[in-house]
N, C-alpha and C positions, 0 to 999 in steps of 0.2 A: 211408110214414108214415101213421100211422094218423088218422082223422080225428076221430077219439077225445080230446081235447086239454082241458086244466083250462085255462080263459082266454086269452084270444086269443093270447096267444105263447111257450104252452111244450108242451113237447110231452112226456108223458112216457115215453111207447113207448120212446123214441131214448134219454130224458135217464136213463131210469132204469136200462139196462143198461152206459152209460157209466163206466169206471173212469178218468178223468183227471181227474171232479167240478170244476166250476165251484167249487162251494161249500168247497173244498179250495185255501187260499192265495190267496184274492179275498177281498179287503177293500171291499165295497160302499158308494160315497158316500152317506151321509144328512143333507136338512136336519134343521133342528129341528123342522119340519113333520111328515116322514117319524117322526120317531122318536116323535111323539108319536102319529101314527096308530098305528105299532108297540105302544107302549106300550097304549094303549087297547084293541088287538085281545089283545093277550097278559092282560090283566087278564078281558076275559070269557072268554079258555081258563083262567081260574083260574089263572093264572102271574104273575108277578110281572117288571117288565121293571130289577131291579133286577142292576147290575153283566154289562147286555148289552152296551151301548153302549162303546165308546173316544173317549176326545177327545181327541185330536192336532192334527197338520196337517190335519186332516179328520177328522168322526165318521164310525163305522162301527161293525159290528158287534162284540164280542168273538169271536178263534177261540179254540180250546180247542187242547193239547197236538202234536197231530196238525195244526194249521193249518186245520181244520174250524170252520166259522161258526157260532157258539153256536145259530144259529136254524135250523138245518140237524138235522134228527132222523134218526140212525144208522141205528133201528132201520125205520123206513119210509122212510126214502131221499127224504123231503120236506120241503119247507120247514113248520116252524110256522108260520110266517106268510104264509104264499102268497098270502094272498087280498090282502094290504096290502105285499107285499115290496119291498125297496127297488129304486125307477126301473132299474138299473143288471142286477138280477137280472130285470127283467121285458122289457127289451130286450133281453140277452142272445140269441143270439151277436156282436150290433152293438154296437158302440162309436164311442167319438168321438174327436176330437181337434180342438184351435180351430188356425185358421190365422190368426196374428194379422198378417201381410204385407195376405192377400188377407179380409179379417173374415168368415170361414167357417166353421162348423162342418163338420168332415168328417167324414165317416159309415164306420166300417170292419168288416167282417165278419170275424169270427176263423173262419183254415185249417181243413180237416178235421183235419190233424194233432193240433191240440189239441180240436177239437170235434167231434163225430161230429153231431151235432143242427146244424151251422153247415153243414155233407159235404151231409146230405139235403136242408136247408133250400134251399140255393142250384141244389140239382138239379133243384126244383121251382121252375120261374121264379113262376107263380104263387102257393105259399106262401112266396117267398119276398119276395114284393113285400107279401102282405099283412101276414107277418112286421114289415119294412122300414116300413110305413107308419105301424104301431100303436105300432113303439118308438121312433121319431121323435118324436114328442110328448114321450112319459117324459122324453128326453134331456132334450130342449127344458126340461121344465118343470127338471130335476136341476139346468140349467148356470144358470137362469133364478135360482133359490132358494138356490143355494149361494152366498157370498159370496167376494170375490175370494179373498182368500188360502185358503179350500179349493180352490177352483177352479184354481188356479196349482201346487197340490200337486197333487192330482189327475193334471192333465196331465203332471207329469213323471213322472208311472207308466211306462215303457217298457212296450208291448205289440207286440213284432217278428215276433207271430205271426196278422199281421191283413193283408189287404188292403182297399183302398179301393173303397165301395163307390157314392160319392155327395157332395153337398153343398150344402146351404143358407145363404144369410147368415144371418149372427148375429144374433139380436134386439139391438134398440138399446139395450134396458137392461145385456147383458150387453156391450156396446162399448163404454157409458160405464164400467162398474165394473172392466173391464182395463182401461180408460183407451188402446182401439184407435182410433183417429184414423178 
């Protein structure tokens, strides 16, 4: 892996020859924080962040036809917004899940199978710790800012192509807004 790398956790060597695209059927969580930072950064590319966003059981990005992430650009293989992109793409290949038994956030790295950038990342114990250390936070603040009920959708996302890679308690603000004892 190249040490060549746009911001502390993405790697494009790996990510850009990849045909299984993250940005391909992920629907990335956004607060209203996020989206307004989004919104802001796409206004100085002289774009417009109008009819990006979905509001559901959770905001995320709009995909287009293909199941490709509006903010995901074809033609260079990069995020429009990389430099603001949502908590969720900038942790990538880790992900989480809450243990609400044990009040845990658990920490999961997606298989090489679906991730080639996850294959190298974890071969390098090294970059994989500094990987692991930088998107910890993102999570953190994601689970921190999103309110219960996205957060409760969110988790029932099945992701069966992840193992575990770690785990910290839960901030207390997000124990009392699951109401985890």
């Amino acid at each position: 892996m190249s040490d060549d790398r746009t911001g502390k956790t993405y790697s494009f060597d790996v990510c850009s020859e990849c045909k299984l695209m993250c940005c391909q059927g992920a629907y990335p969580p956004l607060t209203a924080k996020r989206k307004k930072i989004i919104s802001a950064y796409l206004q100085t590319q002289g774009t417009s962040s109008a009819g990006v966003f979905v509001e559901g059981a959770y905001s995320h990005p709009v995909a287009d036809a293909q199941e490709y992430c509006v903010l995901y650009n074809k033609d260079t293989g990069k995020c429009r917004v990389h430099a603001v992109k949502p908590e969720t793409c900038v942790a990538g290949p880790i992900t989480f899940d809450i243990n609400f038994q044990a009040g845990k956030v658990e920490w999961f790295l997606k298989k090489g199978s679906i991730c080639a950038f996850a294959q190298k990342l974890y071969a390098d114990g090294a970059k994989f710790k500094e990987h692991f250390e930088a998107a910890k936070p993102e999570i953190t603040r994601l689970i921190c800012e999103l309110d219960a009920e996205a957060l409760r959708a969110i988790l029932k996302i099945p992701e069966p192509e992840t193992f575990k890679v770690g785990e910290n308690e839960l901030p207390l603000e997000v124990r009392k807004k699951l109401r985890i004892a």
